[in-house]
C-alpha positions as CSV (number, residue, x, y, z in Angstrom):
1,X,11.8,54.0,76.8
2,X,11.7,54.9,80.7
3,X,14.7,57.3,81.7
4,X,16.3,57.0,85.1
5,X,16.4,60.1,87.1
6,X,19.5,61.1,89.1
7,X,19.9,63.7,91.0
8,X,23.7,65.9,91.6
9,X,25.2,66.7,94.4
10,X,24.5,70.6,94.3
11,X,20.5,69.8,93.3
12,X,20.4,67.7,96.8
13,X,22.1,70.5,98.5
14,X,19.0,72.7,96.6
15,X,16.3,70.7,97.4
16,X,17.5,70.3,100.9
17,X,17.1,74.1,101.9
18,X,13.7,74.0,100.5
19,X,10.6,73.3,102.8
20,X,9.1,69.6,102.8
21,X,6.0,70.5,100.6
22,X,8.4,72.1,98.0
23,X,10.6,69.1,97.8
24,X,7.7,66.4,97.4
25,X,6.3,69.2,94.3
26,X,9.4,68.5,92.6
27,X,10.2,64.9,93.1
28,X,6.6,64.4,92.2
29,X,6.9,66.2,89.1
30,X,10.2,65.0,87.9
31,X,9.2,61.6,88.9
32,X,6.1,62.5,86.7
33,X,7.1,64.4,83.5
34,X,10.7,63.6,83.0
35,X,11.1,60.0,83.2
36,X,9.3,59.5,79.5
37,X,10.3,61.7,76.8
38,X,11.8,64.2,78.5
39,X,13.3,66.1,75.4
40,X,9.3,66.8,74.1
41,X,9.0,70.6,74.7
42,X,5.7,71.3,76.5
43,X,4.3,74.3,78.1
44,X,6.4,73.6,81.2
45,X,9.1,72.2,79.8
46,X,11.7,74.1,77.2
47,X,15.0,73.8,76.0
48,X,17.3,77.1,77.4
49,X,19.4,79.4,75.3
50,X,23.1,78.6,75.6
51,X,24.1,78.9,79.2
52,X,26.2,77.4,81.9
53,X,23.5,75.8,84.0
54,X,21.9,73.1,81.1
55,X,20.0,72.6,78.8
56,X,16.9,72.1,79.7
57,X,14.0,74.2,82.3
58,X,11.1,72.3,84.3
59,X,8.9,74.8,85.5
60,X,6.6,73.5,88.3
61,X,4.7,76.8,89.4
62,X,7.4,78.5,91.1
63,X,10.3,76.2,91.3
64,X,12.6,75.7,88.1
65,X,14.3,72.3,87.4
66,X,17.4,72.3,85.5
67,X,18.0,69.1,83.6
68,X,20.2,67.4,81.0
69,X,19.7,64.2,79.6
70,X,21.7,61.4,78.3
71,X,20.7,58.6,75.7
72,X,24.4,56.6,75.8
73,X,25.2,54.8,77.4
74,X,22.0,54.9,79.3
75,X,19.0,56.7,79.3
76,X,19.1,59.4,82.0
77,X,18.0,62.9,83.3
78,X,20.6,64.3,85.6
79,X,18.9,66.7,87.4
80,X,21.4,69.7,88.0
81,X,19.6,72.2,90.1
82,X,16.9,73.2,91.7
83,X,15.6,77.2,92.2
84,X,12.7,78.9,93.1
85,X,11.6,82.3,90.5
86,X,11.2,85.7,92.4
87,X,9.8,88.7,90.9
88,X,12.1,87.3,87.1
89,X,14.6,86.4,89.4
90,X,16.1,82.6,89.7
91,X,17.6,82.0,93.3
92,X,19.4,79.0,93.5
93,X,21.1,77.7,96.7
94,X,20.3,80.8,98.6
95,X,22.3,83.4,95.8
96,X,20.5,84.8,93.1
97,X,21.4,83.3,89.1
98,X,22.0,84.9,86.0
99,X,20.6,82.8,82.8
């Protein structure tokens, strides 16, 4: 089953500060890895410990893609944001994260 991919609000406003080449790495790769079985852990892909962000963590070199998916009553990943890791550090949006 083929998952559609939607994207919030705040993960635009994410991907929109990034550079162009950062942005087409992530839509690639989302476009790529999450729109079939995107609940299969993989080496790039792990559920998270409880937090307030979601569930789930793409990791695409050093950008992070935070993602929650739905079965009912369609089958979709809502992208919820989109950070960049620095020295064990998440920043999303410009402001550093705490997971």
């Amino acid at each position: 089953m083929a998952y559609a991919i939607e994207y919030s609000p705040d993960a635009v406003e994410h991907l929109d500060a990034m550079s162009a080449r950062d942005q087409r790495r992530v839509l690639d790769s989302v476009e790529r890895q999450l729109s079939h079985e995107p609940r299969v852990e993989t080496r790039n892909r792990k559920p998270m410990r409880p937090n307030p962000l979601a569930p789930w963590e793409l990791r695409i070199g050093d950008l992070r893609v935070y993602y929650d998916v739905m079965d009912a009553p369609e089958a979709v990943v809502q992208v919820l944001a989109v950070g960049i890791m620095r020295r064990n550090r998440i920043w999303i949006g410009g402001v550093e994260f705490e997971l």
